[in-house]
C-alpha positions in Angstrom: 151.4 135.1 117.0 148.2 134.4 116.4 145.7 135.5 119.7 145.5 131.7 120.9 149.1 131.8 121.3 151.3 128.6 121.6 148.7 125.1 121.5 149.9 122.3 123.8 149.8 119.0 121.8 146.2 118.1 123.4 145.1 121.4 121.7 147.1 120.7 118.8 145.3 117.3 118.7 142.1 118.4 119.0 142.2 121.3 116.2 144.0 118.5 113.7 141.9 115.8 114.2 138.9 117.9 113.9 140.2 119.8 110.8 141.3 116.2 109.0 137.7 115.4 109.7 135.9 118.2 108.3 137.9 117.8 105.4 138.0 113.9 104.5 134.0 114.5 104.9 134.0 117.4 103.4 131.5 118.9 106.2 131.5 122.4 105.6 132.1 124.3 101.5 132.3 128.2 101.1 129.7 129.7 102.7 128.5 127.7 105.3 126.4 128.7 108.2 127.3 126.8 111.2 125.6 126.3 114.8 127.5 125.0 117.7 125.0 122.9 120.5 126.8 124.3 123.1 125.7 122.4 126.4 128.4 123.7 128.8 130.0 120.6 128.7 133.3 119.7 128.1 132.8 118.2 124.6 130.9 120.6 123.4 132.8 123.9 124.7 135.8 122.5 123.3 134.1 121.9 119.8 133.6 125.6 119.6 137.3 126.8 120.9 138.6 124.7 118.3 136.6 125.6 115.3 137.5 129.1 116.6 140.4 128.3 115.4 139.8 126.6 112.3 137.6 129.2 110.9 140.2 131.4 111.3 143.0 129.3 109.2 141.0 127.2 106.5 140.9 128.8 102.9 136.9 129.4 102.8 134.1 131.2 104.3 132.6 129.8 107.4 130.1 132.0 110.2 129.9 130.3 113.6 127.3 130.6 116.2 126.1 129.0 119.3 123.2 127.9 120.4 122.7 126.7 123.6 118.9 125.4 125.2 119.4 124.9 129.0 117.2 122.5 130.5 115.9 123.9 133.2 117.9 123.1 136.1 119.5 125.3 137.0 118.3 128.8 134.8 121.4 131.1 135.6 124.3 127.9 134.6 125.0 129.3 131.2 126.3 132.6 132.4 129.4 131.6 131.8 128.8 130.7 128.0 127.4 134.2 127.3 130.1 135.5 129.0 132.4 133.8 127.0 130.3 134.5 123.4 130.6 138.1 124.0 134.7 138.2 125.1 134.8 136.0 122.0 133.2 137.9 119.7 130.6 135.0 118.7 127.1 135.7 117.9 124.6 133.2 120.3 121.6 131.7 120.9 121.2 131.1 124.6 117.6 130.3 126.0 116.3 129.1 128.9 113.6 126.1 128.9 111.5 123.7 130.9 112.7 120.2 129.0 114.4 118.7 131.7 111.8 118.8 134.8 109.2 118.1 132.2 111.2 115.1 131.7 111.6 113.5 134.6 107.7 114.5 135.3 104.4 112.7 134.9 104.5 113.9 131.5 106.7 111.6 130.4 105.2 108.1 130.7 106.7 105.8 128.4 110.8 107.2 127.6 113.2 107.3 129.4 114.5 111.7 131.1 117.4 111.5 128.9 115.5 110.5 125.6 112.7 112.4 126.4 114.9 115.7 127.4 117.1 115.4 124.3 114.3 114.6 121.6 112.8 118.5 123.0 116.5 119.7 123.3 117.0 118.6 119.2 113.8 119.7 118.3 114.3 123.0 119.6 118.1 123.5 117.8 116.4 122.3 114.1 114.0 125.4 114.6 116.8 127.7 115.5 118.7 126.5 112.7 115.9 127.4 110.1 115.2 130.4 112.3 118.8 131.4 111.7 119.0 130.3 108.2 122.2 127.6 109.2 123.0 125.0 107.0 124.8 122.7 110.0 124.4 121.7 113.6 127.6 120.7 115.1 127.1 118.3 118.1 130.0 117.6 120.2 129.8 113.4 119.9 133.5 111.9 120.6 135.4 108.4 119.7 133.9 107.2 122.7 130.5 108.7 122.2 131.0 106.6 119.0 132.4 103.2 120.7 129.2 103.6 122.9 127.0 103.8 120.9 127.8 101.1 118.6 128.1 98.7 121.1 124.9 99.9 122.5 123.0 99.8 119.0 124.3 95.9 118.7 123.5 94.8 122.3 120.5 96.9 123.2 119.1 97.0 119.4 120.8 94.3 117.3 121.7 96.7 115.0 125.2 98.2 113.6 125.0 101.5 113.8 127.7 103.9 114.9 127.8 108.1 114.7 127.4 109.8 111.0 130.4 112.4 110.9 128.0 114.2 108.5 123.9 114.1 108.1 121.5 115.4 105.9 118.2 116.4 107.0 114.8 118.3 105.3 116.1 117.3 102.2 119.4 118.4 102.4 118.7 121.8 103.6 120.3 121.3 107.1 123.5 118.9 107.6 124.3 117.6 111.2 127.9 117.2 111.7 130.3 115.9 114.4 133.4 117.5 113.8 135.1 115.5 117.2 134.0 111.8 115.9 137.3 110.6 115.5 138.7 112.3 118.8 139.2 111.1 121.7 137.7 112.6 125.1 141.1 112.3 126.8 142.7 115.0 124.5 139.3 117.3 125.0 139.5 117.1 128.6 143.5 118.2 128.9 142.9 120.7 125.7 139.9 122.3 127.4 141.9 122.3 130.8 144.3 124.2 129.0 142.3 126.8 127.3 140.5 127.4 130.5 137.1 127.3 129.5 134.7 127.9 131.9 132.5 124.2 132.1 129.7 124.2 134.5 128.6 121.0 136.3 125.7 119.0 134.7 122.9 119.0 137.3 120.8 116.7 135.7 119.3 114.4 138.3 119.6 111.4 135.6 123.1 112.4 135.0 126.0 108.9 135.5 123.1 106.8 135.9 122.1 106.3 132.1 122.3 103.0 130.0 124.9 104.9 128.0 126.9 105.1 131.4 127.2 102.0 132.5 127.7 100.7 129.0 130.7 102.2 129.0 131.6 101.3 132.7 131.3 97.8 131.1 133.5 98.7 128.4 136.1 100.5 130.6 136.2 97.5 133.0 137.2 95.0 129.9 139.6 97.1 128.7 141.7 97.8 132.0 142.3 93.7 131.9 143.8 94.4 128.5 144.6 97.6 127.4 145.5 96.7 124.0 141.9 96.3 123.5 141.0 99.7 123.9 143.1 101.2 121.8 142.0 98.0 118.9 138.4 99.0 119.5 138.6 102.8 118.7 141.1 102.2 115.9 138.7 99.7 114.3 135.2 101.8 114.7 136.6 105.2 113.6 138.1 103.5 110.3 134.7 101.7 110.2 132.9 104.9 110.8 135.1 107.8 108.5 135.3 104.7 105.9 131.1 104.8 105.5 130.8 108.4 105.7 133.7 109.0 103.1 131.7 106.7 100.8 128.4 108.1 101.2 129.8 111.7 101.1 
């Protein structure tokens, strides 16, 4: 028995899903060098657990490793991460920054904390992915991170635009992927439940009050007067979504 031992069907779910993924996108060839964003969130936490166990099943050569920048709120939250890297036996990349009170600060005039913080947050993991030689960045983006912000790029923008499964950047040398696109947060919740990984609160001060939130409060609200709709609207953008990426793979 493998050392995961028996997988419920959210965790079953979650390793599938992300596995059918990888491979109708074809993410990740022989070889590849792959950092984790690791926030300490759910999404992200169970990204890792489950390519854990993908790395250790698929036919090729993949290295994992995480790379987590905290914000600043709180400096000791990611104990629990490195804690987790070393049981684990994952190499990491866990530092401590500044980003988050710089962006709800003077400093930043004209963008909103959460853009601010997260333009900072990216920039940092694109050095430590040339620092570390990685060829991807896996981001823990969901189905509903993709329902959001599709309806957020048509409303807020006037654009249609969903989530790439599978970016190139620099020219190719660096490919950002979402292995969890097509999954939805329901089955990452219950699968990371189940594994019992240890997620620490997000202390963001800007945290439930975002545009995204209450964009998808807006959707949520819609959806409880018919729930068919819910269930029409993921089906519809993650066929849109692996459609375009399978054709521009």
């Amino acid at each position: 028995m493998p050392k995961w031992g028996k997988l419920s069907y959210a965790q079953k779910k979650t390793v599938a899903t992300i596995g059918m993924l990888m491979q109708k996108t074809e993410m990740a060839k022989d070889g590849a060098r792959i950092g984790v964003a690791v926030s300490g969130g759910v999404d992200s936490f169970t990204l890792i657990r489950a390519l854990l166990i993908r790395q250790a099943i698929i036919p090729i050569n993949i290295e994992l490793m995480v790379l987590h920048v905290n914000p600043g709120f709180e400096p000791e939250s990611h104990k629990p991460l490195t804690e987790w890297c070393i049981k684990n036996g994952l190499s990491s990349h866990i530092e401590l920054t500044d980003y988050g009170p710089r962006a709800h600060s003077p400093e930043n005039k004209s963008k909103s904390a959460c853009f601010y913080c997260a333009r900072l947050r990216r920039k940092r993991l694109f050095e430590l992915c040339d620092q570390y030689n990685l060829s991807h960045l896996a981001i823990g983006h969901t189905a509903d991170d993709l329902v959001t912000t599709f309806h957020m790029n048509m409303t807020q923008a006037g654009r249609i635009q969903g989530l790439s499964a599978n970016e190139s950047f620099f020219k190719g040398k660096l490919h950002m992927i979402r292995p969890a696109l097509m999954l939805e947060k329901k089955f990452i919740k219950a699968a990371a439940k189940q594994w019992k990984l240890p997620i620490w609160k997000n202390n963001c001060p800007s945290n439930d009050s975002t545009k995204r939130t209450y964009i998808y409060n807006q959707l949520e609200a819609e959806w409880k007067k018919n729930p068919v709709t819910r269930n029409n609207t993921f089906n519809a953008l993650r066929r849109w979504q692996l459609d375009l990426n399978i054709k521009n793979a």
